[in-house]
PDB file as gemmi writes it, atoms N, CA and C in Angstrom:
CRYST1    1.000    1.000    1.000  90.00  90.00  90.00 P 1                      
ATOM      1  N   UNK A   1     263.918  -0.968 -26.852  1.00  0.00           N  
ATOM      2  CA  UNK A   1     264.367  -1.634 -28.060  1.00  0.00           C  
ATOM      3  C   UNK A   1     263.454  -1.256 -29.212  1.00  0.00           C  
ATOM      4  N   UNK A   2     264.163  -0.833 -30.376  1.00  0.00           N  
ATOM      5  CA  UNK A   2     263.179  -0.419 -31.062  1.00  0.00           C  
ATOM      6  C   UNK A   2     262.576  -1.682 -32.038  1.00  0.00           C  
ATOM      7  N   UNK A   3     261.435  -1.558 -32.539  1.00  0.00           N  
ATOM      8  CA  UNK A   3     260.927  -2.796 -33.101  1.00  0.00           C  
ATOM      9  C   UNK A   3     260.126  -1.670 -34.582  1.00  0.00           C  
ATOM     10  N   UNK A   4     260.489  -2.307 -35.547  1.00  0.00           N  
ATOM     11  CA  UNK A   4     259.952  -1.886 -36.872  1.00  0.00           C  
ATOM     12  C   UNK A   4     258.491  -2.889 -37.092  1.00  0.00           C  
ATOM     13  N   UNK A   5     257.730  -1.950 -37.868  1.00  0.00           N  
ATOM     14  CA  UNK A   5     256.313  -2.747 -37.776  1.00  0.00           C  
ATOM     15  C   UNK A   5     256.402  -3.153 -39.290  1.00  0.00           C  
ATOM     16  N   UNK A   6     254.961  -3.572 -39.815  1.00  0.00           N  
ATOM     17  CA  UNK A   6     254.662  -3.890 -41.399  1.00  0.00           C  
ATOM     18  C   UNK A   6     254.521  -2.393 -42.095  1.00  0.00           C  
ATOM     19  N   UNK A   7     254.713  -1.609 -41.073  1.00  0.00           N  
ATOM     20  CA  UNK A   7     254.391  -0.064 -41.934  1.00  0.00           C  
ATOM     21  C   UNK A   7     255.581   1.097 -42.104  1.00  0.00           C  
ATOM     22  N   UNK A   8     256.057   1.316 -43.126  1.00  0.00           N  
ATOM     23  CA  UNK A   8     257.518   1.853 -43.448  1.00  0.00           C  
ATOM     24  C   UNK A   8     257.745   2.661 -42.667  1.00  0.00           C  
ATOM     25  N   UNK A   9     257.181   3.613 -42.117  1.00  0.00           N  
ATOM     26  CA  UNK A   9     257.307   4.553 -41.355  1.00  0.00           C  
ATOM     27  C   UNK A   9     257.109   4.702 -39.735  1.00  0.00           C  
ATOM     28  N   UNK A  10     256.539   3.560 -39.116  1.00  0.00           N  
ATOM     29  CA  UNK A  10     255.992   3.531 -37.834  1.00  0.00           C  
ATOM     30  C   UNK A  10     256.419   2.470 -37.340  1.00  0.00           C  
ATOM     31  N   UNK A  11     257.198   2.792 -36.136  1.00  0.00           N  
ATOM     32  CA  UNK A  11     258.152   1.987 -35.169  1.00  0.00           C  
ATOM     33  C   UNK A  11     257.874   2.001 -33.234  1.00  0.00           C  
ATOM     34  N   UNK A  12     257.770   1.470 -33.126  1.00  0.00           N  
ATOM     35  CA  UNK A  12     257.836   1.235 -31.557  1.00  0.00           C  
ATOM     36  C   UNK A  12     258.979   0.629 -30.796  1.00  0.00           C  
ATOM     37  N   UNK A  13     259.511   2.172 -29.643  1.00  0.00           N  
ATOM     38  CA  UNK A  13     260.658   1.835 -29.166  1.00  0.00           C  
ATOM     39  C   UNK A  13     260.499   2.323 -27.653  1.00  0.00           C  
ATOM     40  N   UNK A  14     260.346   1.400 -26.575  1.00  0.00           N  
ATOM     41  CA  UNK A  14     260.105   0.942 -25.752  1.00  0.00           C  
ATOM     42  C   UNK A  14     260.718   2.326 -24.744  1.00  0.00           C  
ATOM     43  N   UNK A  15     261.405   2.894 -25.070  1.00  0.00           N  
ATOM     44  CA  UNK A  15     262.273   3.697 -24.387  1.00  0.00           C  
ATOM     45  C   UNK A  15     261.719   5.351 -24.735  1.00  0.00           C  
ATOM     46  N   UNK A  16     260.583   5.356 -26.150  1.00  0.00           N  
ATOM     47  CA  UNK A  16     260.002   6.335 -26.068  1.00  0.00           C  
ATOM     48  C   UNK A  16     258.498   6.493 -26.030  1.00  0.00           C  
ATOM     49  N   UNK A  17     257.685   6.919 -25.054  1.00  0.00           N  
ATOM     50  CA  UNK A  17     256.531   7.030 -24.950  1.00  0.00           C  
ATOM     51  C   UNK A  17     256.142   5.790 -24.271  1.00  0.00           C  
ATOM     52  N   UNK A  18     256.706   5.112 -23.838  1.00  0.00           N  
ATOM     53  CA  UNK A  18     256.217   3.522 -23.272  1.00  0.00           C  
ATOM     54  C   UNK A  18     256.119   2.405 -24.455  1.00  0.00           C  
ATOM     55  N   UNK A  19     256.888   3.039 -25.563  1.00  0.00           N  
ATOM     56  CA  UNK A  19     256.570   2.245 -26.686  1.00  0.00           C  
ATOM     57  C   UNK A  19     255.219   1.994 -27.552  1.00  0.00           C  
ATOM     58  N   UNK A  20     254.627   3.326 -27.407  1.00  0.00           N  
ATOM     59  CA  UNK A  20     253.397   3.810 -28.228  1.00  0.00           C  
ATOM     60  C   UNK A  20     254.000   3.959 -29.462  1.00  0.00           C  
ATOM     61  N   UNK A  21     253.272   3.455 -30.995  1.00  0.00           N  
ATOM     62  CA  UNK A  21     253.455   3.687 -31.939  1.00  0.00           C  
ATOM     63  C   UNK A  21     253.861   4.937 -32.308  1.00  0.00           C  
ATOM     64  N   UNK A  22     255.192   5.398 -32.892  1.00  0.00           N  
ATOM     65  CA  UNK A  22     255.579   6.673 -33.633  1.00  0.00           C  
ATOM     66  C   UNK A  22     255.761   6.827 -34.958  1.00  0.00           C  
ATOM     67  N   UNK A  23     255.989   7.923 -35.318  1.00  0.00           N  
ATOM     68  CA  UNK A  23     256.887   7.491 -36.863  1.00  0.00           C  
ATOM     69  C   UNK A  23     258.504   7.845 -36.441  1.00  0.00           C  
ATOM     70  N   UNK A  24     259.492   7.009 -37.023  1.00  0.00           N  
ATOM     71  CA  UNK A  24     260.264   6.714 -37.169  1.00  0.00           C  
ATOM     72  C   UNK A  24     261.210   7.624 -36.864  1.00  0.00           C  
ATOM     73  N   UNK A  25     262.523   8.372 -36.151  1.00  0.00           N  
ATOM     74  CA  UNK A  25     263.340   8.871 -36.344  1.00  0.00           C  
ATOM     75  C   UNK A  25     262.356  10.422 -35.772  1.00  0.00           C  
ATOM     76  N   UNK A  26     261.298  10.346 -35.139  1.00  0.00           N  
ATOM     77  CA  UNK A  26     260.899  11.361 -34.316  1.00  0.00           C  
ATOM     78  C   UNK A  26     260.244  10.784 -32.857  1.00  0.00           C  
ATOM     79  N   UNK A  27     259.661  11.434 -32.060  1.00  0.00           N  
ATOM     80  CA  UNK A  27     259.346  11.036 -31.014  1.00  0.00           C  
ATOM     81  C   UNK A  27     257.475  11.268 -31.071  1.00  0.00           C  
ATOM     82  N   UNK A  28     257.262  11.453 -32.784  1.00  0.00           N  
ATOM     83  CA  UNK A  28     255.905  11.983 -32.432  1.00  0.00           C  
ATOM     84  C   UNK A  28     254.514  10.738 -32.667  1.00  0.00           C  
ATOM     85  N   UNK A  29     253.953  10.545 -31.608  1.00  0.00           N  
ATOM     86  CA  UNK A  29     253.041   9.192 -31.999  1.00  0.00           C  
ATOM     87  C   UNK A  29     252.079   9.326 -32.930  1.00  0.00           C  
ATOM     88  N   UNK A  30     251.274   7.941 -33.004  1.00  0.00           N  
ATOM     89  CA  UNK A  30     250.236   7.965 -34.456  1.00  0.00           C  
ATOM     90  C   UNK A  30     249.485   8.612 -34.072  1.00  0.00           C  
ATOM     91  N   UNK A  31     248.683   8.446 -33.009  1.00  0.00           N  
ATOM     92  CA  UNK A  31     247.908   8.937 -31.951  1.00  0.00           C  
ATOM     93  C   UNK A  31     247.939  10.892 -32.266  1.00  0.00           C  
ATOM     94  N   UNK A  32     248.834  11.459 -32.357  1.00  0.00           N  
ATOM     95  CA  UNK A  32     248.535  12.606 -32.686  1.00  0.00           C  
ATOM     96  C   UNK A  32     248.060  12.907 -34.158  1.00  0.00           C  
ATOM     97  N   UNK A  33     248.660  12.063 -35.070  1.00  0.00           N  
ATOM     98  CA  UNK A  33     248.481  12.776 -36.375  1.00  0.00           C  
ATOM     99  C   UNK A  33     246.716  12.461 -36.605  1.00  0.00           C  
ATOM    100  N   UNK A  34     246.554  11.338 -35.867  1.00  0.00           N  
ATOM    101  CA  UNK A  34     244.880  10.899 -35.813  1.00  0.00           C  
ATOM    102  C   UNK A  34     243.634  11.740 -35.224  1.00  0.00           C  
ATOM    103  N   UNK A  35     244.528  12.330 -34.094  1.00  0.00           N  
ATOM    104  CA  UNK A  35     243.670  13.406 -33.383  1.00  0.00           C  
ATOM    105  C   UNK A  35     243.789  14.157 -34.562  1.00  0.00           C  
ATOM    106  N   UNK A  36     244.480  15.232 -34.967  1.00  0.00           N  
ATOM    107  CA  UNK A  36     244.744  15.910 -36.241  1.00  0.00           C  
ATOM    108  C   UNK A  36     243.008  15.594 -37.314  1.00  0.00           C  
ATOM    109  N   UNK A  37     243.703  14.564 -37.719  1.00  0.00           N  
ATOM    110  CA  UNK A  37     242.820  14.119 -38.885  1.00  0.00           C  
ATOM    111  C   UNK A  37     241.112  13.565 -38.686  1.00  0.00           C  
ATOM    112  N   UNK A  38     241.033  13.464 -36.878  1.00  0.00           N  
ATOM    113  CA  UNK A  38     239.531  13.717 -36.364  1.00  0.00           C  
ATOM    114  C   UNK A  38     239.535  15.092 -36.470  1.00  0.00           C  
ATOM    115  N   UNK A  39     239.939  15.707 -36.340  1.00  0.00           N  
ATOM    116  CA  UNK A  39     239.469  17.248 -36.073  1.00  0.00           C  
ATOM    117  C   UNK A  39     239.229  17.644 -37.725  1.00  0.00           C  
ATOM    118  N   UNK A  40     239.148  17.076 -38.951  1.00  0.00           N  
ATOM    119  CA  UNK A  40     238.824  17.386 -40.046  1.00  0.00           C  
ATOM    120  C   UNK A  40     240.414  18.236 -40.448  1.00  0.00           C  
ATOM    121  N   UNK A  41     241.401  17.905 -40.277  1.00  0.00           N  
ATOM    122  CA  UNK A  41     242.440  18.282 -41.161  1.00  0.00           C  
ATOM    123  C   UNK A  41     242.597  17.640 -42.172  1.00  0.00           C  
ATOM    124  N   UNK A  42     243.424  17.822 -43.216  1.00  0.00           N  
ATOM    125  CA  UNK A  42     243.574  17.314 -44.411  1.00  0.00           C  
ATOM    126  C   UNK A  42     245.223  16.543 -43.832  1.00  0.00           C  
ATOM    127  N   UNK A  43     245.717  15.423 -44.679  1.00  0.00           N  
ATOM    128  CA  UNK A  43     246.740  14.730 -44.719  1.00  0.00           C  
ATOM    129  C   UNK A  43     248.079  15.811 -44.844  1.00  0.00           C  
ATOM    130  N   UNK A  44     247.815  16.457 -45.797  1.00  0.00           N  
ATOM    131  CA  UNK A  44     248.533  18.116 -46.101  1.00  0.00           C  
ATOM    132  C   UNK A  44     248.265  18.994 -45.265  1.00  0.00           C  
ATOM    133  N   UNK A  45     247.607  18.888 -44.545  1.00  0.00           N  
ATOM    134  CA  UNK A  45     247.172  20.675 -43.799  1.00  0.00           C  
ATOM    135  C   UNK A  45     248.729  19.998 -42.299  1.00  0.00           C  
ATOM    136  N   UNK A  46     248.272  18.544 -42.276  1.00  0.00           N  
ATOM    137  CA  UNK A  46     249.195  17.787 -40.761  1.00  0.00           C  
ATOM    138  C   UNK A  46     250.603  18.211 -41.201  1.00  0.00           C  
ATOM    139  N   UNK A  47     251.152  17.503 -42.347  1.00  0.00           N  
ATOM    140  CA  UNK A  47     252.356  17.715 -43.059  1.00  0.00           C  
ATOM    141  C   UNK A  47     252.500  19.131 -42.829  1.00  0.00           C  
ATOM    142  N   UNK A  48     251.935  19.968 -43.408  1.00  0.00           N  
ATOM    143  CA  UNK A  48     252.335  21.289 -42.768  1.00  0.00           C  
ATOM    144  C   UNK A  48     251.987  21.838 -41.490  1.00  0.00           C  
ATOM    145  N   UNK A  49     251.752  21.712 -40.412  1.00  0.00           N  
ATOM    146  CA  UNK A  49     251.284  22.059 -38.959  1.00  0.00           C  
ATOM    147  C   UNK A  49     252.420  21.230 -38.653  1.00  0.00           C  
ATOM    148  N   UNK A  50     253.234  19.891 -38.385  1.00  0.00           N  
ATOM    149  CA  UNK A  50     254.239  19.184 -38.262  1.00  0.00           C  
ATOM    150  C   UNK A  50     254.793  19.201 -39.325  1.00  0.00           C  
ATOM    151  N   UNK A  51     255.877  20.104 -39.827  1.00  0.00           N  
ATOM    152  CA  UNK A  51     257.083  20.081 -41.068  1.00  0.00           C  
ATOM    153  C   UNK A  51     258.113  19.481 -40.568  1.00  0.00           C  
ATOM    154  N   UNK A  52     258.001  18.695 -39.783  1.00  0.00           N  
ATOM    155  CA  UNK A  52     259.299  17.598 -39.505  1.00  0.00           C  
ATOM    156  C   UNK A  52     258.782  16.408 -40.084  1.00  0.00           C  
ATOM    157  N   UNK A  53     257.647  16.559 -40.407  1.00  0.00           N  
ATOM    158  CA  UNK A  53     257.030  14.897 -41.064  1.00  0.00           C  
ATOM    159  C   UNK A  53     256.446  15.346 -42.641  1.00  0.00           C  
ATOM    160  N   UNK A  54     256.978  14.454 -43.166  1.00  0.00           N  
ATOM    161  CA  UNK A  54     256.568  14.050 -44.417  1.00  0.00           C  
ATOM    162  C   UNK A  54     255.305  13.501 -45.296  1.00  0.00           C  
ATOM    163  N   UNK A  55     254.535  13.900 -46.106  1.00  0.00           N  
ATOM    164  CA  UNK A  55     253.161  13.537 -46.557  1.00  0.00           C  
ATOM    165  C   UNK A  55     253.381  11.819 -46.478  1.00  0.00           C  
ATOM    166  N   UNK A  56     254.004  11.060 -46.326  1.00  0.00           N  
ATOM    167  CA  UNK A  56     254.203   9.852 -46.888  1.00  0.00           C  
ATOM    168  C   UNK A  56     254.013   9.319 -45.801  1.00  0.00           C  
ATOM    169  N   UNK A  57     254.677   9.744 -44.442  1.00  0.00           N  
ATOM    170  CA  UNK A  57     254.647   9.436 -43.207  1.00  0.00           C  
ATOM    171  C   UNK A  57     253.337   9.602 -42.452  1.00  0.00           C  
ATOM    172  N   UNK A  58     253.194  11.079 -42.751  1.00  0.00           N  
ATOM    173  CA  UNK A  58     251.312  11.042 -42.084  1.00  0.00           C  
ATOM    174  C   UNK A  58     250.019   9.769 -43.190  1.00  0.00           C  
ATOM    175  N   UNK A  59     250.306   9.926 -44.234  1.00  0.00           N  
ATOM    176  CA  UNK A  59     249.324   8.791 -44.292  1.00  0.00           C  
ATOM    177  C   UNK A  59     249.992   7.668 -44.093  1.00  0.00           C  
ATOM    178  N   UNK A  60     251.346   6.940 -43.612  1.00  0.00           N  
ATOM    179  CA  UNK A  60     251.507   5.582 -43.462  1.00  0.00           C  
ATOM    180  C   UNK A  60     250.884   5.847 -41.772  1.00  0.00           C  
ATOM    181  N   UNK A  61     250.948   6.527 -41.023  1.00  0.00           N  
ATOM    182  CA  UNK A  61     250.146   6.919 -40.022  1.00  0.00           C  
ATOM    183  C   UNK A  61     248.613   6.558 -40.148  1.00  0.00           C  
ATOM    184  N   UNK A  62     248.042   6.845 -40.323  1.00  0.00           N  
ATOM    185  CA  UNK A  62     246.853   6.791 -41.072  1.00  0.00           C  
ATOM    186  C   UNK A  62     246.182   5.638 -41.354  1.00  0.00           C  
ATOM    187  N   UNK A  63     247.337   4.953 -42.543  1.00  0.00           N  
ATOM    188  CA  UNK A  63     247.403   3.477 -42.941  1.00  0.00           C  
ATOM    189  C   UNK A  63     247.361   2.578 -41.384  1.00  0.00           C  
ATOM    190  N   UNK A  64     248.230   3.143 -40.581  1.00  0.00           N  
ATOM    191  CA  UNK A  64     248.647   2.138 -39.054  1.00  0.00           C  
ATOM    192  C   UNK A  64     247.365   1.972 -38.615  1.00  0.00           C  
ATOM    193  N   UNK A  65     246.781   3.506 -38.236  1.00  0.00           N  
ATOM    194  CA  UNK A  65     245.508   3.422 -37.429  1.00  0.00           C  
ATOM    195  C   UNK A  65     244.412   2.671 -38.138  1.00  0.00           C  
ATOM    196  N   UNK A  66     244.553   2.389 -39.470  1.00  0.00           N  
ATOM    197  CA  UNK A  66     243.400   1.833 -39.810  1.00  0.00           C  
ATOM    198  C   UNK A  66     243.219   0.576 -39.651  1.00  0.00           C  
ATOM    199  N   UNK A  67     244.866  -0.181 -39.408  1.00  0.00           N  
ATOM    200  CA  UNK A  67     244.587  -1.521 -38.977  1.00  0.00           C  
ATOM    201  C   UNK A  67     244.823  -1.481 -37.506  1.00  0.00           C  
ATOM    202  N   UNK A  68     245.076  -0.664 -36.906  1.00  0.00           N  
ATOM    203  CA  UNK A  68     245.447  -0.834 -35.335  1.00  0.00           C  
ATOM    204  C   UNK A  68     244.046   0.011 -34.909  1.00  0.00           C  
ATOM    205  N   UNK A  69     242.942   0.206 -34.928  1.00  0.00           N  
ATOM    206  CA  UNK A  69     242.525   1.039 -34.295  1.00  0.00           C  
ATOM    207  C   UNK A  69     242.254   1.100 -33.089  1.00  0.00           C  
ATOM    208  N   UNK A  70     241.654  -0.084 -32.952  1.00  0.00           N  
ATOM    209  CA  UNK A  70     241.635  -0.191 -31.260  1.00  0.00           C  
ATOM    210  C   UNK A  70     242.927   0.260 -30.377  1.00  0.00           C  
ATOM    211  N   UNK A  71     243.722  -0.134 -30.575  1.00  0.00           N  
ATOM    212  CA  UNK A  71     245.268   0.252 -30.103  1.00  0.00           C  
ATOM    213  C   UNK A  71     245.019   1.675 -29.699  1.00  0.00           C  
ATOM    214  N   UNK A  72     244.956   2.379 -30.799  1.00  0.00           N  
ATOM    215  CA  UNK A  72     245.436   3.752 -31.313  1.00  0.00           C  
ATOM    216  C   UNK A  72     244.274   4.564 -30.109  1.00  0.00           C  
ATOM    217  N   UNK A  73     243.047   3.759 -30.278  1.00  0.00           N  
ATOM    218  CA  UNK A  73     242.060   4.554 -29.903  1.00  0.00           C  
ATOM    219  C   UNK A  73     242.262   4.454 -28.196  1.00  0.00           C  
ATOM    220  N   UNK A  74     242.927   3.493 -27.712  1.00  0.00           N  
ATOM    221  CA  UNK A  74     243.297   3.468 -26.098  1.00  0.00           C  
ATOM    222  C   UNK A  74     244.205   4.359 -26.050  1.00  0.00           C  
ATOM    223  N   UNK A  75     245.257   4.549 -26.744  1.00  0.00           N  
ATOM    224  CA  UNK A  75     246.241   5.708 -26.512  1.00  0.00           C  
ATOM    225  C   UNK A  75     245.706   6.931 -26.388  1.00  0.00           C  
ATOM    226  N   UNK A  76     244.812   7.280 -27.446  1.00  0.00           N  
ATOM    227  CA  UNK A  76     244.115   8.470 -27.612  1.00  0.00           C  
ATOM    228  C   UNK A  76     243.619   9.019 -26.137  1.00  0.00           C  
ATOM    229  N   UNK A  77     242.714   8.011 -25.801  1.00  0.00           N  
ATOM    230  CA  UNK A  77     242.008   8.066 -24.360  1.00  0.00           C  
ATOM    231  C   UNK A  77     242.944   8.045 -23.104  1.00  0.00           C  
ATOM    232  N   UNK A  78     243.508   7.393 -22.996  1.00  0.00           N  
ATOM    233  CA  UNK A  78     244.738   7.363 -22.367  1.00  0.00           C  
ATOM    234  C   UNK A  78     245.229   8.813 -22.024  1.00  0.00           C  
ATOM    235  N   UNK A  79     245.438   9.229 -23.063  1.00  0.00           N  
ATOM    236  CA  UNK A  79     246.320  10.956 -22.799  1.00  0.00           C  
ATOM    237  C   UNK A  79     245.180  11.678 -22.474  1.00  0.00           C  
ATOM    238  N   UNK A  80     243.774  11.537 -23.215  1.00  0.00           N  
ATOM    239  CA  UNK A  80     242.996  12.487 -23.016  1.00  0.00           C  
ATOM    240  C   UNK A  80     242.727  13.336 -21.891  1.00  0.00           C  
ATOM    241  N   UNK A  81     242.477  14.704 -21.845  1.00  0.00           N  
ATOM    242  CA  UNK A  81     242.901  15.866 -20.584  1.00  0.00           C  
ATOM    243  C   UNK A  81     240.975  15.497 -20.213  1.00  0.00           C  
ATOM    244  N   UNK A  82     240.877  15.195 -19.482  1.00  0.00           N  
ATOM    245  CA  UNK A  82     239.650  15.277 -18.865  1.00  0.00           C  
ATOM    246  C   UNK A  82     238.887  16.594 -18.329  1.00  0.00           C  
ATOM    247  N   UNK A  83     237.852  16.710 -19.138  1.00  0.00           N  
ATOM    248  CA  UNK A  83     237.235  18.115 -19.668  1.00  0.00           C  
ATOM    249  C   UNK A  83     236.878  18.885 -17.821  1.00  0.00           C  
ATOM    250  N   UNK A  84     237.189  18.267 -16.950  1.00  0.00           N  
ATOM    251  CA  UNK A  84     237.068  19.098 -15.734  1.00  0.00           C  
ATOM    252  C   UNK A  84     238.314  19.913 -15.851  1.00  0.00           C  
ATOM    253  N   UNK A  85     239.335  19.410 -16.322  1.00  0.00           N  
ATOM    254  CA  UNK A  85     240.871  20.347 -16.416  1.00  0.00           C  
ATOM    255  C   UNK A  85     241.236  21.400 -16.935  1.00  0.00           C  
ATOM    256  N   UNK A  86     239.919  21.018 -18.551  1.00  0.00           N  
ATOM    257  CA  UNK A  86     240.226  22.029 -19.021  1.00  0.00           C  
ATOM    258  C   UNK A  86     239.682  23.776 -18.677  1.00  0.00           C  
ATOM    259  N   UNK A  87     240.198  24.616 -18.403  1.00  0.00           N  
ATOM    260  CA  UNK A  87     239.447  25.990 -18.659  1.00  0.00           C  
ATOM    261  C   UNK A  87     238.995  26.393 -19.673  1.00  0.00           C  
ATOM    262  N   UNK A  88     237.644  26.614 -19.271  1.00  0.00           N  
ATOM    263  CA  UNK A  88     236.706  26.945 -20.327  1.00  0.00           C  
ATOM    264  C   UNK A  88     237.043  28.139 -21.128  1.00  0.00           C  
ATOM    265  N   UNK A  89     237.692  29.036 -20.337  1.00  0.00           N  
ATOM    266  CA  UNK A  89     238.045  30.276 -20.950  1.00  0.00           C  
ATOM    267  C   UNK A  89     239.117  30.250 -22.022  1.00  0.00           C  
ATOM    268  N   UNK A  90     240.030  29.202 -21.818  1.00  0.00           N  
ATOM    269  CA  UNK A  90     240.968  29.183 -22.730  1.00  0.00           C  
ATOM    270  C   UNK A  90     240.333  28.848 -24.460  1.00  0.00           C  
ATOM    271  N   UNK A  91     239.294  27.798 -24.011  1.00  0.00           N  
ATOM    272  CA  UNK A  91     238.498  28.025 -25.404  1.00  0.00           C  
ATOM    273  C   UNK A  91     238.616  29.422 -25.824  1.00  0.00           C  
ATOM    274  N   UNK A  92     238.054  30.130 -25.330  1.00  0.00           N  
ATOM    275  CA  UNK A  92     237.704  31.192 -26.478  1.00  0.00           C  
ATOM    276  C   UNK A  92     238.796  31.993 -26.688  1.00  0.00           C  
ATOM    277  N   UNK A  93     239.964  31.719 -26.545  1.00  0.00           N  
ATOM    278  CA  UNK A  93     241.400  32.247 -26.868  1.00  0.00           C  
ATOM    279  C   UNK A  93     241.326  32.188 -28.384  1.00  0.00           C  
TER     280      UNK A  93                                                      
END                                                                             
């Protein structure tokens, strides 16, 4: 069921992702655009790396995580690939 939050753009619908915060009318969570914007991207650099989302949408993203963080930050961890998985070699790709 989808449920609209206080933030224009970010909705939770139970049927996608377990009902992890997304933006709206995609399947993509906050949780990524945040990883994004730890890694030192710009609000614009996301908007363009994801051109299905809109500058307005990545910072109401943004806006979410700043009052949800804790939330956001269990999701984050949650997915996180646990650095035994990763191959080291692929780094230097």
């Amino acid at each position: 069921m989808l449920q609209v939050t206080r933030h224009r753009y970010i909705v939770t619908d139970g049927r996608i992702l377990g009902g992890e915060p997304i933006i709206e009318g995609t399947r993509t969570p906050v949780r990524a655009i945040v990883e994004m914007w730890r890694q030192g991207m710009l609000p614009e650099e996301i908007s363009q790396q994801l051109p299905h989302l809109t500058l307005a949408q990545v910072f109401d993203a943004l806006s979410f995580y700043s009052d949800h963080q804790e939330e956001i930050n269990e999701y984050i961890e949650r997915n996180r690939i646990p650095d035994e998985l990763i191959d080291s070699s692929a780094a230097l790709l």
